[in-house]
N, C-alpha and C positions, 0 to 999 in steps of 0.2 A: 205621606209617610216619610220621614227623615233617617237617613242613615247617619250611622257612624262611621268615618276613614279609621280603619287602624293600620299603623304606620308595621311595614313588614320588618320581620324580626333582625334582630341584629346582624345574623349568619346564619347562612346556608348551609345545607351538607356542601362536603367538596365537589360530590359527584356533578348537584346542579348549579353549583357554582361555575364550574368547568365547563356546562353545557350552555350557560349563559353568554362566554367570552367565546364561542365557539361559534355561537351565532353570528358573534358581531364578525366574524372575519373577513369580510370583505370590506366594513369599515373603518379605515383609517383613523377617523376624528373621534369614533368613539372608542375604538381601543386604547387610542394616548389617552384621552380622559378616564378612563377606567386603569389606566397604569398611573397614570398623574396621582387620583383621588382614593384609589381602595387600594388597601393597602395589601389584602386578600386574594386580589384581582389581579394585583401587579405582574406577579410572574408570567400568569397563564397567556395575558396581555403583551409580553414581552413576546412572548417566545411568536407568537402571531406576527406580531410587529416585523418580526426578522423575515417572515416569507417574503420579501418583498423589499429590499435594500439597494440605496442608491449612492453613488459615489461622485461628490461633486468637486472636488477638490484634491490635493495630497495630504490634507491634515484628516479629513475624514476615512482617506485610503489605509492612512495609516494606524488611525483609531479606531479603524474595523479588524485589521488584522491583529493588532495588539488583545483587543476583547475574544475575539478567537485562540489566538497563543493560549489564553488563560484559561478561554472556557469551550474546550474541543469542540463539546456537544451541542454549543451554539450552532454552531456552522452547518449542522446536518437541518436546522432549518430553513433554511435559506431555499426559495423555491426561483425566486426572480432578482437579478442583478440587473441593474442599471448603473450606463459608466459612461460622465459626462467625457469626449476626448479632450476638452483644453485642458483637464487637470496636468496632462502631461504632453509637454512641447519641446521642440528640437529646435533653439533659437538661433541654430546654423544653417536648417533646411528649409524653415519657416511649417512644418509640417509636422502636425499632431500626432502623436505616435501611442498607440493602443496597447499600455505593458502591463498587466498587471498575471503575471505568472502564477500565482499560489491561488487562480483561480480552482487549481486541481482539488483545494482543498473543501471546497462546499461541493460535496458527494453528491447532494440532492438536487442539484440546480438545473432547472427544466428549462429558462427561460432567460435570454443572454437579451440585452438592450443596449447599443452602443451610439449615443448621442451625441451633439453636438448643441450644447446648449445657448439659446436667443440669446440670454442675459449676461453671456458672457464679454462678449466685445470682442472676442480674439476669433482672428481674421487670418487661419492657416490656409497655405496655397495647395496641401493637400493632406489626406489622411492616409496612414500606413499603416500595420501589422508589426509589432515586434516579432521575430523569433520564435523566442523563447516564449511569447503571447500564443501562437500559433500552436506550437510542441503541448503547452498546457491543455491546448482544447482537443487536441489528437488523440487525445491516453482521456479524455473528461470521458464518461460512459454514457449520461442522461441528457445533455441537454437536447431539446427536441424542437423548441422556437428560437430563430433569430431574429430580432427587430435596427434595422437599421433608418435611423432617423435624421437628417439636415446634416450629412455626410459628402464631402469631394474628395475620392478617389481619384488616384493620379491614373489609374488604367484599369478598365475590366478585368484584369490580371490577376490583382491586388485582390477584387472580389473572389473572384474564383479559389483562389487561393485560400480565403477566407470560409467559404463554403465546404470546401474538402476537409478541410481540417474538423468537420462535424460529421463523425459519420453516422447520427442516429438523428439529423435532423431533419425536420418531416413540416415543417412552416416556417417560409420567409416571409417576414413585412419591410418593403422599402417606402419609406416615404423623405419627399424633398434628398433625392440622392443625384450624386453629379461625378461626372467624369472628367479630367482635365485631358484625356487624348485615347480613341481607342481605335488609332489609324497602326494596321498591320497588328495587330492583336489576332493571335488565336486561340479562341477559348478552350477547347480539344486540345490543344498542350499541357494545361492542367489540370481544369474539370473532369476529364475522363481517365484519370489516373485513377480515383477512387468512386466507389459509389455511393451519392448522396440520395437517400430515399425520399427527397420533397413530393408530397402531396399537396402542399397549399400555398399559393403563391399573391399576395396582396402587392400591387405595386401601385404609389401614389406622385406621382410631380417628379419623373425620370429625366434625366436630358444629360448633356455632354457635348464637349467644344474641342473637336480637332486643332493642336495645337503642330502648325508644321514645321517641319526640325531644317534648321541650317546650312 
């Protein structure tokens, strides 16, 4: 018995058009092809695309924000940031410096990533906290996961510091993380200023190297 293929209709309702891109959301490769090729499909595709944004440079840093200035409502997509640190370096301290302040403005952001990326080459003696980096994540209301990734910390300090400044988060992941000194450190000087509700704690390839002072 031979069938006939009949090729599906040109358009969808919107409703299972929408359910269709909705499914795909956890795949990357096929949301860009469906935003690349249907023209239909684009939007809903886009707006997916945004859960999940990465910052590998300053021209990206800045062509994210500029898309946001324009289109506010973008921003309230945005569920996971990732932020490679050599985009931004102190070529006086040789030390990677974490700035990017108008993080305050993606309402929705569950999920904070702060890497140091392979392919970079850049070979910072350690990584830092801006300020004003810090302030931004003090006053953020949602984020609940930190992932910190092939990161050197100049002191447990610096972390701690970094952790209080989240006061609704509830999962740390450390992988490939390093200390350059955490002789005379006391954690309870800053940690216990504020309280951090962690529940889950992954930690992958830890260590640190006592550096002794002159």
């Amino acid at each position: 018995m031979s069938h006939v293929l009949t090729p599906f209709s040109k358009s969808f309702q919107p409703e299972l058009e929408e359910q269709f891109i909705d499914e795909l959301c956890d795949n990357v490769f096929s949301l860009r092809s469906c935003a690349l090729t249907c023209r239909a499909w684009r939007i809903r595709s886009h707006l997916h695309l945004l859960r999940a944004i990465r910052i590998g440079d300053s021209d990206t840093l800045n062509g994210v924000y500029d898309l946001f200035h324009r289109y506010p409502s973008l921003a309230l997509c945005v569920r996971s940031l990732a932020t490679d640190v050599y985009c931004v370096t102190s070529e006086s301290t040789g030390a990677g410096i974490v700035h990017t302040p108008r993080i305050a403005d993606l309402l929705n952001l569950r999920r904070l990533i702060i890497q140091l990326s392979d392919a970079s080459g850049w070979k910072a003696r350690h990584v830092s906290f801006h300020p004003a980096y810090l302030t931004a994540l003090r006053i953020h209301p949602r984020i609940e996961q930190l992932c910190l990734f092939n990161l050197k910390l100049s002191s447990y300090e610096g972390l701690m510091q970094l952790l209080a400044a989240l006061p609704n988060l509830s999962r740390l992941e450390c992988s490939n993380l390093s200390f350059e000194n955490l002789a005379g450190v006391r954690p309870g000087s800053v940690f216990l200023r504020r309280h951090v509700p962690i529940r889950t704690v992954v930690v992958c390839g830890l260590t640190y190297s006592t550096v002794d002072s002159c």
